[in-house]
N, C-alpha and C positions, 0 to 999 in steps of 0.2 A: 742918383744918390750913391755914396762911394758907399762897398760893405766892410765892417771891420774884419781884418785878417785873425782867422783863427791862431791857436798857439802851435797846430801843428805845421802852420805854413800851408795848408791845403783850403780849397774851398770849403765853405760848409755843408753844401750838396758830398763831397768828396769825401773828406770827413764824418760823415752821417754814416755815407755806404760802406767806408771802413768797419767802424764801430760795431756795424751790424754782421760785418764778414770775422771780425775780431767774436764777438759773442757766438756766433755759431761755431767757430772754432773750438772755444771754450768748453760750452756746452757738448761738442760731439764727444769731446774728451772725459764725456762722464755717462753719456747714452749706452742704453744696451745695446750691444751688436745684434741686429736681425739673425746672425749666420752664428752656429755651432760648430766646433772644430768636433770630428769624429772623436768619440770613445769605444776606442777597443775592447770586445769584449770577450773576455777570457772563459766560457764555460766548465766550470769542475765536472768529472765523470761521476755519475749517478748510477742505481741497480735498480730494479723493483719490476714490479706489473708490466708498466707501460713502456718503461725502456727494454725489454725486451720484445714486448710488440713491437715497436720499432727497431730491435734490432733484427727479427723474423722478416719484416716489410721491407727493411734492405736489403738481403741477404737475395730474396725474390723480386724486386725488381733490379735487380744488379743481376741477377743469374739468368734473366727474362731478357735482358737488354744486349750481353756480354753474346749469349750463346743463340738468340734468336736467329742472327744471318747463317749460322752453321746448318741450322734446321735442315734437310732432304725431301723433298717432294717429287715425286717420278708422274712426269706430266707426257713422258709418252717421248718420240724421236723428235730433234729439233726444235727445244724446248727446253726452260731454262730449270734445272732440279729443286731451287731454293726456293724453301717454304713461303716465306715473307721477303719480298720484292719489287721495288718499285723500277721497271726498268725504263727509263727515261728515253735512253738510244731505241730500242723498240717498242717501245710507245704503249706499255702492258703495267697494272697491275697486278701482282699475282697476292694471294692469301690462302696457305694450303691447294683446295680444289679449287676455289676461286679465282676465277680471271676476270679484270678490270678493262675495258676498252676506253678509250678515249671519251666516246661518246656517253659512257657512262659514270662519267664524273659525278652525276647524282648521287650515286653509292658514296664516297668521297662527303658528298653536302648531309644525306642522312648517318654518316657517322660522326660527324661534328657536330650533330642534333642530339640524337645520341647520350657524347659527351656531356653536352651541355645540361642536358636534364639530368642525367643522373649524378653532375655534379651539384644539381639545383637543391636533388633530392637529399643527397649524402648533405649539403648543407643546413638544412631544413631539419634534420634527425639528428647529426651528432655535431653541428657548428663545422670551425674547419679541421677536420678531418682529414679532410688531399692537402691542406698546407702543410699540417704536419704528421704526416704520414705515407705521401705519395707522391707529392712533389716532384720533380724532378733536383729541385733546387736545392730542396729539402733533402732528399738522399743523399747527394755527392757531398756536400756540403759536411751532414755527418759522417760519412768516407773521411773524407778531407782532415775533420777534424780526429778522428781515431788516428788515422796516422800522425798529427802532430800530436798527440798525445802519448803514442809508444814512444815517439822520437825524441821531446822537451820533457815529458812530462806531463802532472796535470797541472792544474791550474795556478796555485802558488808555485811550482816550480816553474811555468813559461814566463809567471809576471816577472819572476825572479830575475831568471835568463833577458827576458826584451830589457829590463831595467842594467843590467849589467854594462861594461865596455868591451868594445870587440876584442876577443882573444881566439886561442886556436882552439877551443873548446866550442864556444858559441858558433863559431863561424863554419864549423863541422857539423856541429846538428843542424843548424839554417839552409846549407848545402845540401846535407841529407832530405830533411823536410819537404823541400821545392824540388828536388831530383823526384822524389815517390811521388808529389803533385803531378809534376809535367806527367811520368811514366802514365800513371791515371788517365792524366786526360788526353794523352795521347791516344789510348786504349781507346778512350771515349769517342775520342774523333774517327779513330780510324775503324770501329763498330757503325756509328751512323754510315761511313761512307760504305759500308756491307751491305746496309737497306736498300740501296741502289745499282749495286753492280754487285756480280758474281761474290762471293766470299774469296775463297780460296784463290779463287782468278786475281784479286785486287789485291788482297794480302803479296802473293807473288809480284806480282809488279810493283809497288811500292818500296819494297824490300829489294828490288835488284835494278830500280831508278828506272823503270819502265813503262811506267802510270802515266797519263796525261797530263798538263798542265791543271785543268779544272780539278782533277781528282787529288793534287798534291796543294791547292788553293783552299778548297773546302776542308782538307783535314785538317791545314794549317788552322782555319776559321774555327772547327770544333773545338779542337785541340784550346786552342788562345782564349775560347770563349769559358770554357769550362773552367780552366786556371784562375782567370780572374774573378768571375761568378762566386764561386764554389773556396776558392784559395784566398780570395781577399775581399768581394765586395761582401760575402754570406747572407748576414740578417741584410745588410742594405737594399738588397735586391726586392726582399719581403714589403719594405720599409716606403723605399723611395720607386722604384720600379716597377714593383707587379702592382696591374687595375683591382685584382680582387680583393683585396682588403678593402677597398672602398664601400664596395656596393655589395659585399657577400650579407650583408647585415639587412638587405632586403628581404633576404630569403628565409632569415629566424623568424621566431617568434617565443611569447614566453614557456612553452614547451620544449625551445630547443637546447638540449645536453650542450654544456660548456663549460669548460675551466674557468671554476669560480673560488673565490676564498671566502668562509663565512665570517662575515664579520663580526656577525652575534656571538660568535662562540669564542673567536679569535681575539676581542677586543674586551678590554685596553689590553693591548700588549705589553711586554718588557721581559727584560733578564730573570730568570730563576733560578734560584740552586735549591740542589738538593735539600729535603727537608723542610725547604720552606710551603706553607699554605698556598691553597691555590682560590681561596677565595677572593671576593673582590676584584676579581681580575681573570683575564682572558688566558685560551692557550697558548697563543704565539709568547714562545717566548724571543721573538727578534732577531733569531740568531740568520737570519737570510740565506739560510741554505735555498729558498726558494727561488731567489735573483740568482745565486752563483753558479749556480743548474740552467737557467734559463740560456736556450741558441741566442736570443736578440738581446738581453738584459735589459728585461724591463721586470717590475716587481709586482706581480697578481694582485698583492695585497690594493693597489692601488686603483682594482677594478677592471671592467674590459676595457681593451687597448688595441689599436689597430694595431702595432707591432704584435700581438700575441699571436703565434701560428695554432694553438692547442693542440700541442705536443703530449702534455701532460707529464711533461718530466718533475715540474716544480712538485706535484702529486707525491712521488715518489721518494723526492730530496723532502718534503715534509711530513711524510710518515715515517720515514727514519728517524727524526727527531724526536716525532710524537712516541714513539716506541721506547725509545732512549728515557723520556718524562714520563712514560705511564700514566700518561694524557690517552681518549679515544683516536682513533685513525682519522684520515678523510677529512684533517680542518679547511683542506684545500681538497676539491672534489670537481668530477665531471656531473655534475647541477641541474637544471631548468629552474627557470626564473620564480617559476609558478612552484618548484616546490623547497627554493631557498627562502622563501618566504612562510613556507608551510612548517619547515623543522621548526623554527623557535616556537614555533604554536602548538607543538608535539599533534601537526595534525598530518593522517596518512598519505603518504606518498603517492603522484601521481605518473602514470608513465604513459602518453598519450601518444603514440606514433601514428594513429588514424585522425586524422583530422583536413581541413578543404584544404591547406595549400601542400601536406603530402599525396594527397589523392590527386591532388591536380597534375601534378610531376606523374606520380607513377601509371595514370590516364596517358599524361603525355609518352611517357616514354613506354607503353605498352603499345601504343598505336602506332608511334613511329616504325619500332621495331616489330611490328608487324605489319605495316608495309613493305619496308623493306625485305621483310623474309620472301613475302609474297609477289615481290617483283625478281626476286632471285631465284626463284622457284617456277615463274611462268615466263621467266627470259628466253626467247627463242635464241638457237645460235647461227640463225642467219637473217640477215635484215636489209633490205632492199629500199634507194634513194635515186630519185629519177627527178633530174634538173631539164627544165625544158627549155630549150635552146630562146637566146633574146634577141637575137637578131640573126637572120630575119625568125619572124615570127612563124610563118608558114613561105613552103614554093606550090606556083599554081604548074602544073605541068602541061605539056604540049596536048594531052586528051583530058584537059579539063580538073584531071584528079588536082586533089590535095597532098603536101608533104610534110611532115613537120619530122623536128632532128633533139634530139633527146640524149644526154649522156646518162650511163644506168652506171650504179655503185653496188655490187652486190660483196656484202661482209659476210666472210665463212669462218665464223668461229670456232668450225671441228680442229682437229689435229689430222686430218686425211682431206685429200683433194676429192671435191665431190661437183658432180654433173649435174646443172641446173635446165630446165625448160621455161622461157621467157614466153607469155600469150598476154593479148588483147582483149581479155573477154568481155562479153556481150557485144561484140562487132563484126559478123562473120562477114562483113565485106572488108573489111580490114587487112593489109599487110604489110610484115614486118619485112628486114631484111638489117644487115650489120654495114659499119660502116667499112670500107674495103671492097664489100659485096657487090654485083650488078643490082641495077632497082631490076632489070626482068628475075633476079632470082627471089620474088615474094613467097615469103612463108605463112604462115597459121601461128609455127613455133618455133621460137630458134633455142638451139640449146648452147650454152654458156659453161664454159669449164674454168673453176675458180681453184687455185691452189691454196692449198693447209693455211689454218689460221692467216690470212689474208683479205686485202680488199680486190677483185675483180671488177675492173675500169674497163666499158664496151662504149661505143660509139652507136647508138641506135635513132634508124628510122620509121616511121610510119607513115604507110601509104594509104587514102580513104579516097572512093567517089566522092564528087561534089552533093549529090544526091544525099547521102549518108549521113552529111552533120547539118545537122540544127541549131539556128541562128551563128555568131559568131565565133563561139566558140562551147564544144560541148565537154562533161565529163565522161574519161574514161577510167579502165580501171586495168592496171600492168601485176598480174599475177606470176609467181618465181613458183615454181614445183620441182622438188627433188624429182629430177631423171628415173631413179632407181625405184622408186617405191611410188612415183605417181602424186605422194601426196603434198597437197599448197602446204608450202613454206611460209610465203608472206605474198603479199601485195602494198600494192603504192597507187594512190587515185592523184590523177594530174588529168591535165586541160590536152583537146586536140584542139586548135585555132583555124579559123578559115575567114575569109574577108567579110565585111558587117554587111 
């Protein structure tokens, strides 16, 4: 059967699937876009309480971070003076008197333990607290912004300026502005790279182009990172990038202090002037100094927000107002849930910092760090590793005896070279002797000379009658005694092997 041609000249199957790529067209032409184009957000400078707290909390960890590599610690000859040091090339951390070995990275894992609790706990007690107040992101970021604000202006004057056409005004401060960034974060980069090498040593070399490649890569990497972060991505960072805002909301509960707006007190809102009544109606008067104060611009009134760091600036921008209306203070307060709900009932205040999930943090972080004290405190500084040779297992010798071949590691964490005695104990048919050595030169004890802060790498054998071991392989046990004083340093229990 013939089909009638449509009018557009196409099939009807063809035709059909047009129709429907025509509609969706149509249609996309009036869909919301899934994706927001950034809004800039401009913060006005604020005074009160809590911006000074925050301005005391940069001031110190800006002078903590700046001047930390400079620190001096005299750790004796041949040894590096700088307080706080990670030195990568010789394989140490140092922290004041503390010396860091490789193997002891564990120090390393309990301080990142540490961290973690007692940012669980500061969670748990005043909300975020390190988002906006200790940050790192948070500091520079405010840095960042004080300098564009002596430089543009504040706030309507930068909307001003970014609104403007380029001229040789604007294009001076813009120049100015990002020149004091870079210098900053140059600062910044080339401070981190102090926590790693010499201060004063690395300053020097970079300054006269005689740093390494890595060392002029990674500054670059600080330097770049800090500019972008801090100079242009700011709130975003908060926003889109850092995990914590996710799951910090694990760690509250309705006791925990937070930047809150009341709404009871606050609502209905609206315009007021002078002389008019204030009944019927709430104290906001709408004027949003609480958004135009806010680092991410977002608006409290609108409740908790995972953008909100609780800085508590908007606090301060809304007591100025209240003060201005001869309204009470605090319509915007650091809160608990349990007792924003207690004000409108005029019922007493509760302030509960002992409760099972602070007590669980401060258990935790009690323990921790008293572990750690206690493993810092009973740390020997010499320690003895004895790998026993895998092939061959054992040699049978020409009179029968046994031989087995062992490399020893002995760690001299002193600052002086010190004289060690190597024995076998509980085997007095046993003898030793060094690799290099004749086997007729058997000892009882061989003595081992390890230089300063160093590892001492020996070549060791052990000689046993057949007689002497039991079944195929028995335990012994390799004791290290300072030379000088007689007294056990450490021991190591390993295997002597002999045929099944």
């Amino acid at each position: 059967m013939n089909q009638i041609p449509s009018k557009s000249g196409l099939k009807p199957e063809a035709e059909s699937h047009a129709e429907v790529a025509h509609s969706d067209a149509v249609l996309g032409m009036f869909a919301p876009s899934l994706y927001a184009d950034h809004v800039k957000v401009y913060p006005r400078a604020v005074s009160g309480y809590f911006r000074n707290i925050k301005w005391g909390v940069l001031i110190l960890c800006l002078a903590l971070y700046y001047i930390g590599p400079w620190i001096r610690w005299d750790r004796g000859p041949n040894a590096p003076d700088q307080a706080l040091l990670l030195d990568m090339e010789g394989r140490r951390g140092y922290f004041f008197w503390i010396e860091i070995w490789p193997q002891e990275i564990y120090y390393i894992t309990g301080l990142l333990i540490l961290g973690a609790v007692a940012l669980f706990l500061a969670t748990a007690l005043f909300g975020r607290i390190w988002c906006g107040y200790t940050c790192p992101q948070t500091v520079w970021t405010d840095l960042f912004m004080l300098v564009e604000r002596w430089i543009e202006g504040d706030r309507n004057a930068r909307m001003k300026l970014d609104k403007q056409p380029l001229s040789l005004a604007k294009a001076w401060r813009k120049i100015a502005k990002h020149t004091v960034w870079l210098l900053i974060a140059a600062a910044t980069g080339g401070a981190w790279i102090m926590y790693f090498q010499d201060a004063p040593t690395v300053t020097r070399e970079m300054l006269t182009g005689q740093a390494g490649m890595g060392t002029y890569f990674f500054f670059g990497l600080f330097t770049g990172t800090t500019y972008l972060l801090a100079g242009w991505a700011r709130e975003q960072v908060c926003t889109y990038m850092c995990p914590w805002p996710r799951f910090q909301a694990a760690m509250q509960d309705e006791h925990t202090l937070a930047v809150t707006y009341q709404g009871w007190r606050g609502e209905t809102r609206g315009s007021h002037k002078a002389g008019q009544s204030w009944e019927g109606r709430g104290d906001c008067v709408d004027c949003r100094a609480c958004v135009n104060v806010c680092p991410t611009g977002i608006d409290i009134r609108d409740g908790q927000q995972l953008e909100c760091i609780g800085c508590g600036l908007c606090i301060d921008a809304c007591d100025d107002i209240m003060a201005k209306v001869d309204r009470p203070l605090r319509l915007i307060d650091f809160v608990s849930m349990e007792n924003l709900e207690r004000r409108p009932k005029k019922q007493p205040q509760i302030v509960k910092l002992i409760r099972s999930r602070t007590v669980i943090y401060s258990v935790m972080l009690v323990v921790v760090a008293a572990v750690m004290a206690a493993a810092l405190l009973l740390r020997s500084d010499v320690e003895l590793n004895v790998l026993h040779d895998r092939a061959p297992l054992f040699v049978t010798l020409s009179d029968g005896s046994l031989r087995n071949g062992y490399t020893v590691k002995v760690l001299n964490k002193r600052r002086e070279a010190v004289q060690y005695r190597l024995s076998l104990d509980g085997q007095p048919m046993a003898g030793l002797f060094l690799g290099g050595e004749r086997d007729a030169g058997l000892q009882k004890e061989l003595v081992l000379d390890v230089e300063p802060d160093s590892v001492g790498e020996f070549r060791l054998f052990v000689r046993m009658p057949r007689e002497a071991i039991k079944g195929a392989s028995m335990d012994v046990e390799l004791v290290l005694r300072d030379a000088a004083t007689g007294r056990k340093a450490t021991s190591y229990d390993t295997k002597f092997n002999g045929p099944n």
